[in-house]
Kinemage of the C-alpha trace (Angstrom):
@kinemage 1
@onewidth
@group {chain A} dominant
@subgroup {mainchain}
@vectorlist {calphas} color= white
{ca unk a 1} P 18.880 0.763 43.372
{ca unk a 2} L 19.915 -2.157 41.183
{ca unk a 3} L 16.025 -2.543 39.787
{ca unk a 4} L 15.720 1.350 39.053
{ca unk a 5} L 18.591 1.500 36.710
{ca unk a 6} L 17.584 -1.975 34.974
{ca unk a 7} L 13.954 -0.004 34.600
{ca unk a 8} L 15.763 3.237 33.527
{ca unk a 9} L 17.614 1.109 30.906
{ca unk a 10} L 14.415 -0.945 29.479
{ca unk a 11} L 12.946 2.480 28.878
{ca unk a 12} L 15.710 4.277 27.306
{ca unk a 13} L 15.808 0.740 24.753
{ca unk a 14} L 11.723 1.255 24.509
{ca unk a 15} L 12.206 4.996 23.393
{ca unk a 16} L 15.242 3.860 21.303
{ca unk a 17} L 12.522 1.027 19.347
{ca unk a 18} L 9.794 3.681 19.036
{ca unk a 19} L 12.477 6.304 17.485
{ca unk a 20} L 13.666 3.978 14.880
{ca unk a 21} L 10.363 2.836 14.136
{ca unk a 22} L 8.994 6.211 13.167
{ca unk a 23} L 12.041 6.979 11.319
{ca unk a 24} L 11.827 4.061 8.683
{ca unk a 25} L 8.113 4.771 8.453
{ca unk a 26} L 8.587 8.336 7.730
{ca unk a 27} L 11.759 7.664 5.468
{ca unk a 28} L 9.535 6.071 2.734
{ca unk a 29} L 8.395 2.757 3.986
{ca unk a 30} L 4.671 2.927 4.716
{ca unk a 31} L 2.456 5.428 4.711
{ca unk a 32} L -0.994 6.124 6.743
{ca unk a 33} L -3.289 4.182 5.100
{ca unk a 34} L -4.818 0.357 5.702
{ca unk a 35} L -4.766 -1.770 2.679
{ca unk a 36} L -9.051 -1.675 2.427
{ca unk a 37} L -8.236 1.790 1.947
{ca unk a 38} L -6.363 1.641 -1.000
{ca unk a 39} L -9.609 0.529 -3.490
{ca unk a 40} L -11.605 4.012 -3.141
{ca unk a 41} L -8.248 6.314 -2.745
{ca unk a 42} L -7.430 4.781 -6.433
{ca unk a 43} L -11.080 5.061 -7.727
{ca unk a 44} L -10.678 8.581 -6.842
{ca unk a 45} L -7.131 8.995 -8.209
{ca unk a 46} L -7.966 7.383 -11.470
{ca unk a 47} L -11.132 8.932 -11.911
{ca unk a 48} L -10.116 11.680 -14.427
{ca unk a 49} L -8.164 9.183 -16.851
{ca unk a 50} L -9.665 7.751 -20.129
{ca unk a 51} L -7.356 4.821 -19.060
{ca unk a 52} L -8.910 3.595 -16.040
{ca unk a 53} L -8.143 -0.408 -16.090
{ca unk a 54} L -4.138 0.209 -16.278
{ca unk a 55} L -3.963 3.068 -13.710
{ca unk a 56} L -6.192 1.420 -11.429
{ca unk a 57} L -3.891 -2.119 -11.737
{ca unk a 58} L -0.353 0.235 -10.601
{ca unk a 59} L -2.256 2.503 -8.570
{ca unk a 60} L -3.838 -0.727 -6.149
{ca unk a 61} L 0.141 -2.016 -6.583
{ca unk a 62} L 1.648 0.697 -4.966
{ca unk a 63} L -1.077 1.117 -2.717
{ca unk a 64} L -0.184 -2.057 -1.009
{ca unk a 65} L 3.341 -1.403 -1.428
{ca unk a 66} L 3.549 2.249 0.176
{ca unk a 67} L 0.091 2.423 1.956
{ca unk a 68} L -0.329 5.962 0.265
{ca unk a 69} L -1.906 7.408 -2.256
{ca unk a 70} L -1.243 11.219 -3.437
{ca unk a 71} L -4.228 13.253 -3.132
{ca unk a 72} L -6.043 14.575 -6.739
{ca unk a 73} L -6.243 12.916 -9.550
{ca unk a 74} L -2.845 14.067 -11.081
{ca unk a 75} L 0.330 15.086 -9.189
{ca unk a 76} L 1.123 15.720 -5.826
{ca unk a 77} L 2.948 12.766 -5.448
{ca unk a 78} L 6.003 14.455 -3.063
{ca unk a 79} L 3.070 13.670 -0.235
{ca unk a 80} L 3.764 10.100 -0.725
{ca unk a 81} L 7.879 9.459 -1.066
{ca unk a 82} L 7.396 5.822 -1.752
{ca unk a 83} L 4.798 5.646 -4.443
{ca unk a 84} L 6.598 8.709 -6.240
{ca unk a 85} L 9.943 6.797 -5.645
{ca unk a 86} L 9.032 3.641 -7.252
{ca unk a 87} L 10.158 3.540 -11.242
{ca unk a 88} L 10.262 1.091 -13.662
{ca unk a 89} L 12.709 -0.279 -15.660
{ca unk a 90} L 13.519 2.419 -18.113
{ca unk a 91} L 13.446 5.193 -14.823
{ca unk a 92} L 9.660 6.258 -15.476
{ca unk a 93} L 7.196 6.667 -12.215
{ca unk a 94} L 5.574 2.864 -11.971
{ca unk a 95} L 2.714 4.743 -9.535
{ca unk a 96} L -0.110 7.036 -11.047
């Protein structure tokens, strides 16, 4: 009896772990991507700019930062929370 509750009670703290983990994930902190991802989701995000050098610099930053990159080349960026979230210094969008 004793062993069945101590199992009972490892699993309830296992589903606990899992819970919170998909909560701070989906709260902002990382998105789907792997960071060898992040190269050709930028290329493509950039790709419509006559500034490619300087959006493909922040875009690579927040790629590594929020593992997500909005899809398009302009916009769209409530599908990522964490790269639209990110501002600079004077409040402006530091993410492409």
């Amino acid at each position: 009896m004793a062993n069945s509750i101590k199992y009972a009670f490892l699993f309830l703290i296992l589903i606990s772990l899992l819970s919170v983990s998909n909560l701070v994930q989906a709260s902002g902190g990382g998105g789907r991507l792997h960071p060898q991802d992040c190269r050709p989701k930028c290329n493509y995000r950039c790709s419509a700019t006559s500034h490619k050098k300087p959006c493909m610099f922040f875009c690579l930053k927040c790629c590594s930062k929020c593992l997500c990159v909005p899809s398009g080349t302009y916009g769209n960026k409530q599908n990522c929370p964490c790269y639209n979230n990110w501002k600079t210094k004077e409040g402006r969008s530091k993410c492409p």
